[in-house]
C-alpha positions, 0 to 999 in steps of 0.5 A, spaced: 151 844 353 148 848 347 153 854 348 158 850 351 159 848 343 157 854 340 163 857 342 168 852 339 170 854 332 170 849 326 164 845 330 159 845 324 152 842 329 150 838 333 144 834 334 140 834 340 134 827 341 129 827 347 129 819 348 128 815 355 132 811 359 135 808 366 141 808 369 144 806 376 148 813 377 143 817 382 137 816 386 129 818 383 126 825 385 119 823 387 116 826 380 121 823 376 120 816 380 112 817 378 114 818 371 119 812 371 114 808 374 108 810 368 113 809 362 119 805 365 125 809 363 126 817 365 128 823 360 134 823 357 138 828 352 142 824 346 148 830 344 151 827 337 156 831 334 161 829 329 167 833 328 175 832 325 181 829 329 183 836 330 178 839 333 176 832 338 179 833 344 176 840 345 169 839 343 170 833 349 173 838 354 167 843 352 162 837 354 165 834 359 164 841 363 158 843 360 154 836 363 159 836 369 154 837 376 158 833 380 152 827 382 150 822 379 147 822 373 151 826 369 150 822 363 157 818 359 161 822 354 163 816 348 169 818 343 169 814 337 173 814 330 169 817 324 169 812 318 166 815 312 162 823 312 159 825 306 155 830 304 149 828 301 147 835 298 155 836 295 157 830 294 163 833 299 167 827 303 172 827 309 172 833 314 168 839 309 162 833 310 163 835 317 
């Protein structure tokens, strides 16, 4: 995922969080059934990126074909409109705080 990004121009970062989870898309491997099991949700990756209008669509392609496997488990991409950005460091607002 992290060079399917990297090669789009204009995206500025990504944020990448370990975090746990469920889901109903895909049957447990043996380990990841032991692991639910002692702590109740499996590992999961949480990709955050934040990027202007004209750039939306390629950044969701980008990581449509990255996470892509085709089984279950793939994860969900969200699409959703940025309010407000502001650069806390510059006081820049809009697309240059992104």
């Amino acid at each position: 995922m992290r060079e399917a990004l990297h090669g789009i121009p204009g995206l500025s970062g990504a944020s990448f969080s370990d975090i746990r989870g469920f889901g109903r898309g895909r049957e447990l491997t043996r380990e990841e059934a032991r692991d639910e099991a002692v702590v109740g949700a499996l590992h999961r990756i949480r990709v955050e990126v934040m990027v202007p209008d004209a750039i939306a669509a390629l950044v969701e392609k980008a990581m449509l074909a990255a996470a892509h496997t085709g089984q279950g488990g793939d994860g969900k991409l969200y699409t959703l409109p940025l309010a407000t950005a502001r650069r806390i460091s510059t006081g820049e607002s809009g697309d240059t705080a992104i």
